[in-house]
C-alpha positions as a Python dict, from the first residue, in 0.01 Angstrom:
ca = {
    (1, 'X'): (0, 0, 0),
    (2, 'X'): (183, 319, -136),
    (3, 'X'): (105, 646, 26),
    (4, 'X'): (17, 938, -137),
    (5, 'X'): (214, 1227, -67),
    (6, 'X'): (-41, 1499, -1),
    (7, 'X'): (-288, 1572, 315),
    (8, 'X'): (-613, 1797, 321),
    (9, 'X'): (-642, 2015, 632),
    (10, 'X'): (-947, 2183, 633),
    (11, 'X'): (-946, 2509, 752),
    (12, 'X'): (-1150, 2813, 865),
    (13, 'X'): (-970, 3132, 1047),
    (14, 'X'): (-1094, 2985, 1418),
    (15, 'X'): (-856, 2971, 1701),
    (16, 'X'): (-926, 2561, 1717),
    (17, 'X'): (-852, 2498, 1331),
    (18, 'X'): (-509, 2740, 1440),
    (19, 'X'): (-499, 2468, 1723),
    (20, 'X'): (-509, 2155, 1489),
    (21, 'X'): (-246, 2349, 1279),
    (22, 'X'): (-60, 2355, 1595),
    (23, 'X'): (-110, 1936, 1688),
    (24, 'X'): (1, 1890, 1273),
    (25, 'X'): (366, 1988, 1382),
    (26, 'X'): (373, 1738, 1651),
    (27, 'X'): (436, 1461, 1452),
    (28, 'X'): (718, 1413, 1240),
    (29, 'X'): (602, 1188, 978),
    (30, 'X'): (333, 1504, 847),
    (31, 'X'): (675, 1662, 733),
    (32, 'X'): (756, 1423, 485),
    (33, 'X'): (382, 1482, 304),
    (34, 'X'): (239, 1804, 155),
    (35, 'X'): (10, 1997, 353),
    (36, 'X'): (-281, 2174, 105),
    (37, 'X'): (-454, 2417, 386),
    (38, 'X'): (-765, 2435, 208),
    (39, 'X'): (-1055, 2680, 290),
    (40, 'X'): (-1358, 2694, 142),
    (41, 'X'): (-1498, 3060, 96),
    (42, 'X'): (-1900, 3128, 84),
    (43, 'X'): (-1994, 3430, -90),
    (44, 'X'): (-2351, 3555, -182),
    (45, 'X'): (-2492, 3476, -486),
    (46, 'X'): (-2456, 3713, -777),
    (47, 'X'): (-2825, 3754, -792),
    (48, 'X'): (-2838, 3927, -459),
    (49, 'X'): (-2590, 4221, -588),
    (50, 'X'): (-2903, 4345, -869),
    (51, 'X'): (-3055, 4495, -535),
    (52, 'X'): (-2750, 4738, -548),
    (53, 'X'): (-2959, 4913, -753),
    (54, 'X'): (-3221, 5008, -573),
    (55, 'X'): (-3193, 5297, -370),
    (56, 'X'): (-3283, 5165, -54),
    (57, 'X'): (-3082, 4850, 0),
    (58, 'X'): (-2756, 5027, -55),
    (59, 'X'): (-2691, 5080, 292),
    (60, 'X'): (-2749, 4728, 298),
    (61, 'X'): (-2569, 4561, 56),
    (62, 'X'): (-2233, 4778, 145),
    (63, 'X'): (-2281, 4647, 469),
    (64, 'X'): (-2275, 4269, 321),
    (65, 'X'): (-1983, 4384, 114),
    (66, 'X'): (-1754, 4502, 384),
    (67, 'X'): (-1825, 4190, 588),
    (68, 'X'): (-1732, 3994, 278),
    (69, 'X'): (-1416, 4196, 242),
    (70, 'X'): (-1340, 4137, 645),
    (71, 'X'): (-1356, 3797, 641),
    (72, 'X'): (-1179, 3722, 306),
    (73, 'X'): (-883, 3914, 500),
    (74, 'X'): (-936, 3704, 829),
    (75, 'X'): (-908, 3412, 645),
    (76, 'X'): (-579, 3562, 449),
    (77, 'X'): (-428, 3619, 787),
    (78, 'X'): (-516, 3243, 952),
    (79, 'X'): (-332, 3104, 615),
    (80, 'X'): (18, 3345, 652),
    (81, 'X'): (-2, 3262, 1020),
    (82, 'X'): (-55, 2920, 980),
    (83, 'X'): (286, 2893, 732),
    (84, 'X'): (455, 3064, 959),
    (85, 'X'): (405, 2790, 1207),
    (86, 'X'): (460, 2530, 1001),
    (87, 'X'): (793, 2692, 847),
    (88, 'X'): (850, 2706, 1273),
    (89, 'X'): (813, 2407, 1289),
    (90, 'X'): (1042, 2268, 1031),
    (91, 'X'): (813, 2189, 768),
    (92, 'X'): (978, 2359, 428),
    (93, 'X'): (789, 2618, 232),
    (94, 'X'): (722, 2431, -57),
    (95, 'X'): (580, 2145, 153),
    (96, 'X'): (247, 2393, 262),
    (97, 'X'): (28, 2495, -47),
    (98, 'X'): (-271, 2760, 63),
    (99, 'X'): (-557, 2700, -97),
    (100, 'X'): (-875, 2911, -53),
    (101, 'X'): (-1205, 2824, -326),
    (102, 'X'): (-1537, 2987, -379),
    (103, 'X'): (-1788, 2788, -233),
    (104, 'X'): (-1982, 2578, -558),
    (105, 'X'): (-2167, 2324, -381),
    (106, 'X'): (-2125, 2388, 44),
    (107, 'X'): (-1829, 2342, 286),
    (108, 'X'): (-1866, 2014, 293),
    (109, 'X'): (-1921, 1893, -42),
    (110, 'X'): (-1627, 2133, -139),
    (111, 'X'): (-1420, 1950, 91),
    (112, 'X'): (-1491, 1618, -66),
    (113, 'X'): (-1483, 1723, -393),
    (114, 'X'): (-1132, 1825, -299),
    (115, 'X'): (-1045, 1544, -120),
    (116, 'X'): (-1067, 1316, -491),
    (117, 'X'): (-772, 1431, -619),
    (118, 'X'): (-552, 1166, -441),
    (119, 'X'): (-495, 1282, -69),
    (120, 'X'): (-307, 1091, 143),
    (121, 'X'): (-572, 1207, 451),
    (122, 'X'): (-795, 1477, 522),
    (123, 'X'): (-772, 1680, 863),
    (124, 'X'): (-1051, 1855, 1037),
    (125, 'X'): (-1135, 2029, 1374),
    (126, 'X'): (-1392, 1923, 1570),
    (127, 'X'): (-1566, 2261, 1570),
    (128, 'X'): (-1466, 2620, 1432),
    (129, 'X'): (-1681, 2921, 1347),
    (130, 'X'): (-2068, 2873, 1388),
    (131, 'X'): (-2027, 2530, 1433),
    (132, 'X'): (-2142, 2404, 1722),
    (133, 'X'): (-1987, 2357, 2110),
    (134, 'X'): (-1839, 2048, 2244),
    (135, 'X'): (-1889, 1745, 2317),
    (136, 'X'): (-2075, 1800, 1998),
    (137, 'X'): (-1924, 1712, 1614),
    (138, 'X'): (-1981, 2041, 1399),
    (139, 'X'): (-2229, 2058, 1085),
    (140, 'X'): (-1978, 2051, 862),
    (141, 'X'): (-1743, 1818, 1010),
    (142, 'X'): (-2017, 1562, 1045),
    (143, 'X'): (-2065, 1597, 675),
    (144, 'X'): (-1756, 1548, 552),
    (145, 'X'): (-1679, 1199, 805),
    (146, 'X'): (-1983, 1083, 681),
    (147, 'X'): (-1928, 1136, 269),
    (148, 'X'): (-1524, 1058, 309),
    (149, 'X'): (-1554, 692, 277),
    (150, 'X'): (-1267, 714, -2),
    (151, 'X'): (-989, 820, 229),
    (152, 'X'): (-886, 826, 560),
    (153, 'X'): (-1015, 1138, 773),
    (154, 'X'): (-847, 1256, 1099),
    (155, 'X'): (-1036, 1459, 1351),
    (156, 'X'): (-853, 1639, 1581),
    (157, 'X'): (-872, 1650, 1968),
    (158, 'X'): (-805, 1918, 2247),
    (159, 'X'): (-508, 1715, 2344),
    (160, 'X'): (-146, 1765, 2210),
    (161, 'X'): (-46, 1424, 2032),
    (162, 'X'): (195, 1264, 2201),
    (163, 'X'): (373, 861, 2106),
    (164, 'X'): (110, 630, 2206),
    (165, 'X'): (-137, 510, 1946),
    (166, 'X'): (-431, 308, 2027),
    (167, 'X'): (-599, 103, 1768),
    (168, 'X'): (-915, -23, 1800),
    (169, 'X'): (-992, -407, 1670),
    (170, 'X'): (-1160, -661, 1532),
    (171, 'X'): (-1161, -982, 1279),
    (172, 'X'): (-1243, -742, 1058),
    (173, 'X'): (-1006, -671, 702),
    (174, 'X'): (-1124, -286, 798),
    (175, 'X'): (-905, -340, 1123),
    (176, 'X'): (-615, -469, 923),
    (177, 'X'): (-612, -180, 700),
    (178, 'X'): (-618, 9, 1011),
    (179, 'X'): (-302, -125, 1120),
    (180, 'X'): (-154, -103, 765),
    (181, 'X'): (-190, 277, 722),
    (182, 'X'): (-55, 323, 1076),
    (183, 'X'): (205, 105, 980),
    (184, 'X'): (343, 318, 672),
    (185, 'X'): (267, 635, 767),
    (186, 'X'): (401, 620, 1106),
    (187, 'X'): (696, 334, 1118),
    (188, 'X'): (998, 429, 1218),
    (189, 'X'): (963, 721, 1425),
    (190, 'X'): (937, 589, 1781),
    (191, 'X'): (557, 528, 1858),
    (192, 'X'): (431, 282, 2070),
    (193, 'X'): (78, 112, 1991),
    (194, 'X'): (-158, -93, 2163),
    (195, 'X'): (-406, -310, 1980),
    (196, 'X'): (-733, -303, 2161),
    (197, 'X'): (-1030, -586, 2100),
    (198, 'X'): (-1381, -503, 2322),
    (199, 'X'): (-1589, -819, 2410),
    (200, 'X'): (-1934, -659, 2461),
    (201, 'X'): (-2119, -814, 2747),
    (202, 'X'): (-2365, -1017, 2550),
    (203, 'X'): (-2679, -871, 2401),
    (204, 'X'): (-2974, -721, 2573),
    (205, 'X'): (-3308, -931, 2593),
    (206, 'X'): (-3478, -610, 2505),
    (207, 'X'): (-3399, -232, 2499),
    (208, 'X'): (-3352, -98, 2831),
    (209, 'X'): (-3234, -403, 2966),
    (210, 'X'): (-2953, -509, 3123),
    (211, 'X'): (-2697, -726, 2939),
    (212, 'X'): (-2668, -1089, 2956),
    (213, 'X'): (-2312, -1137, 3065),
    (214, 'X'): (-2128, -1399, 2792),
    (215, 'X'): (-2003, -1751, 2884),
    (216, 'X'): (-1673, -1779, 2967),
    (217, 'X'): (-1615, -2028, 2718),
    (218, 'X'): (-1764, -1809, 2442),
    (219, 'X'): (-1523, -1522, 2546),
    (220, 'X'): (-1233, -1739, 2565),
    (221, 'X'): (-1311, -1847, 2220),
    (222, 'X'): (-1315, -1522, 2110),
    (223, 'X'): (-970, -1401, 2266),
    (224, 'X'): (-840, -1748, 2079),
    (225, 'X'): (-915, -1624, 1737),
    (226, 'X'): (-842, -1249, 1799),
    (227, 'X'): (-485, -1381, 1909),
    (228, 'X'): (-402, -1473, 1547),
    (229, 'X'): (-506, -1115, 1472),
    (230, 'X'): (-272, -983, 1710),
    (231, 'X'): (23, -1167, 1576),
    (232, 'X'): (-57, -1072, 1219),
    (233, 'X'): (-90, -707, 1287),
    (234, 'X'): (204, -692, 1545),
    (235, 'X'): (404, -852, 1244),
    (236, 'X'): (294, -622, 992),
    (237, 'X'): (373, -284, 1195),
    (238, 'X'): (725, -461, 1244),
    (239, 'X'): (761, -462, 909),
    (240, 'X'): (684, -91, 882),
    (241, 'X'): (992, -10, 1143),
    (242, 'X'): (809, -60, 1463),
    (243, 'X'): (992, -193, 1724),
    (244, 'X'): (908, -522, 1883),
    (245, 'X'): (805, -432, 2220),
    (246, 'X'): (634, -88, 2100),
    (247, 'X'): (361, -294, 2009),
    (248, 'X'): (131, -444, 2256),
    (249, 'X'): (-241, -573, 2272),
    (250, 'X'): (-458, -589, 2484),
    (251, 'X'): (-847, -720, 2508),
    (252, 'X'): (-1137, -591, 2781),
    (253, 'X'): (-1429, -826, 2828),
    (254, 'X'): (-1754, -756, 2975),
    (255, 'X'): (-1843, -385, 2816),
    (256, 'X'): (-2142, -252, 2782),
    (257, 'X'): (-2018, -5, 2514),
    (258, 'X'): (-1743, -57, 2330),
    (259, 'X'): (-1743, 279, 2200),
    (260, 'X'): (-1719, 440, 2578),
    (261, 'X'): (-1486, 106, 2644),
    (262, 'X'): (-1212, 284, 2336),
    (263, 'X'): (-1283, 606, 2457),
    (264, 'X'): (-1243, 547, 2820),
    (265, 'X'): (-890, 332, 2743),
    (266, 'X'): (-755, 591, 2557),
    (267, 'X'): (-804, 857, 2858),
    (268, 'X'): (-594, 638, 3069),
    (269, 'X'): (-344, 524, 2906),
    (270, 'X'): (-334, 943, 2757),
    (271, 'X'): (-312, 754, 2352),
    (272, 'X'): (-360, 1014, 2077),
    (273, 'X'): (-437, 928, 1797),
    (274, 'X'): (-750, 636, 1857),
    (275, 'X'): (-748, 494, 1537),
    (276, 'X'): (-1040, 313, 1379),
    (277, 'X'): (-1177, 129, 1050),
    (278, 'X'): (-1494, 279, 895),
    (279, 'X'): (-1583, -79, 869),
    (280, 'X'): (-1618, -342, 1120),
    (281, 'X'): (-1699, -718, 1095),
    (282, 'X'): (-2046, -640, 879),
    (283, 'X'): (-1793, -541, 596),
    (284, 'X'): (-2069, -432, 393),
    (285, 'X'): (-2181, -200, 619),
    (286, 'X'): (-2065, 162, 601),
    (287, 'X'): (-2048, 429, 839),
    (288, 'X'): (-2366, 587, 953),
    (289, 'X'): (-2422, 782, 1225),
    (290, 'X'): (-2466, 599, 1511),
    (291, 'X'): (-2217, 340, 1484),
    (292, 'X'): (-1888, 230, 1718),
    (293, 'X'): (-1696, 451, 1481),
    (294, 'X'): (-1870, 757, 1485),
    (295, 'X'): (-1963, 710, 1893),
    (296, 'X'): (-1611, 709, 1920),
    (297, 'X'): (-1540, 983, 1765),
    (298, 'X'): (-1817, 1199, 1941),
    (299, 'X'): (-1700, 1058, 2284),
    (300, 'X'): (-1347, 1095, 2221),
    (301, 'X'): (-1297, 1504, 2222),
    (302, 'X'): (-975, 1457, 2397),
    (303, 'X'): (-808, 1322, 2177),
    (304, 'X'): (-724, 1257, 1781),
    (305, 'X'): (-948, 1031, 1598),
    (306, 'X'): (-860, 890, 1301),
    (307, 'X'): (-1149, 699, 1052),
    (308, 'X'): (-975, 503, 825),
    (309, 'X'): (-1104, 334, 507),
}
């Protein structure tokens, strides 16, 4: 699996995208790709401008115009401020490309549209301006998780990223890929990861009710066959310049949520990024709101999620 070379930050002039620029030059391996800081500008239609001509809605429409003109030189500002970090940082000039586009079909379709043209990743804040507070996933941000089933996205947290990765798994070939992409894009620079498999407590008789705790034999099988799992991925990330006792695993039995179960784990043991596939066992099954993936990323503000394909 060969990389591409280029990652999508999504960007608007708020102090928590400045903060995500911030987190980007934490980790080494983001200086070896191209960063496109890509902002997506909404204007008013052209229609709206014939009223320019009336008399009365000048006032109006020069007040539109000036706040047009304001925020096209926030925006300006965020992307020479945000260079000048990066260059900080060590990243080289021609490694950042600023790109700012007329909104043609919303923020977040814009960003997807974008995110075709063979990116490595795309990066996004949680929230940023007029989105909406934590613990809570912004608009636009849920938009683009949800339609970016074509590449890896990576949401990022409050917390600074530090070495440990925590990778949430299953029997799944989603999982593997999981492990794959951490594999490449991270090998060889130090990181430790731990390979994490939740046994839900059985299923619930009805909804509401408590769960109906597994046999012991049924979660001893399933430890059995998620040990092959472990081997192969432990292998793999060797492969990718991890070092043997950087990677560990580890399986909790007996949740309730395995969502809250990730989320929880990676508080702890303070991992950033959690890393997940879009697709679990039900391969056929994309991402929709609701599912382990997307709980985990609404529960998990603290730290870096990344969704990968």
């Amino acid at each position: 699996m060969a990389l591409e070379d280029k990652i999508l930050v999504a960007v608007d002039a708020s102090d928590r995208c400045m903060e995500t620029i911030q987190h980007i030059t934490q980790r080494d391996p983001f200086q070896k790709k191209h960063l496109v800081l890509y902002h997506v500008f909404i204007t008013l239609p052209d229609f709206y401008w014939d009223i320019e001509m009336e008399p009365q809605s000048r006032g109006a429409v020069a007040h539109v115009r000036a706040w047009e003109a304001d925020k096209k030189k926030e925006i300006k500002q965020f992307m020479e401020k945000a260079q000048q970090v990066l260059r900080d940082a060590g990243f080289p000039k021609e490694a950042v490309t600023v790109k700012i586009k007329q909104s043609d079909k919303g923020i977040a379709r814009d960003i997807v549209e974008e995110a075709k043209d063979g990116y490595l990743a795309v990066i996004i804040s949680r929230s940023g301006e007029g989105e909406l507070p934590e613990p809570f996933l912004g608009t636009n941000a849920a938009k683009v998780i949800q339609n970016l089933s074509f590449v890896p996205v990576f949401i990022a947290g409050k917390r600074l990223p530090g070495k440990n990765i925590l990778i949430a798994m299953d029997r799944s070939e989603g999982a593997m890929r999981a492990v794959d992409f951490v594999g490449e894009l991270m090998g060889g620079h130090d990181f430790k990861v731990t390979l994490l498999h939740v046994i839900r407590n059985g299923e619930q008789s009805k909804p509401g009710a408590s769960y109906k705790p597994l046999p012991q034999e049924d979660i001893q099988t399933e430890e059995q066959k998620m040990q092959g799992v472990f081997d192969e991925a432990k292998r793999r990330l060797i492969d990718f310049g991890f070092k043997s006792d950087h990677v560990t695993h580890k399986v909790i039995t007996g949740a309730s949520s395995p969502s809250m179960t990730i989320v929880q784990e990676a508080e702890a043991g303070e991992y950033s990024p959690i890393v997940i596939g879009r697709r679990g066992l039900s391969k056929f099954k994309e991402f929709f709101m609701g599912s382990v993936s997307n709980q985990v990323i609404q529960l998990g503000v603290e730290q870096a999620v990344w969704v990968v394909t």
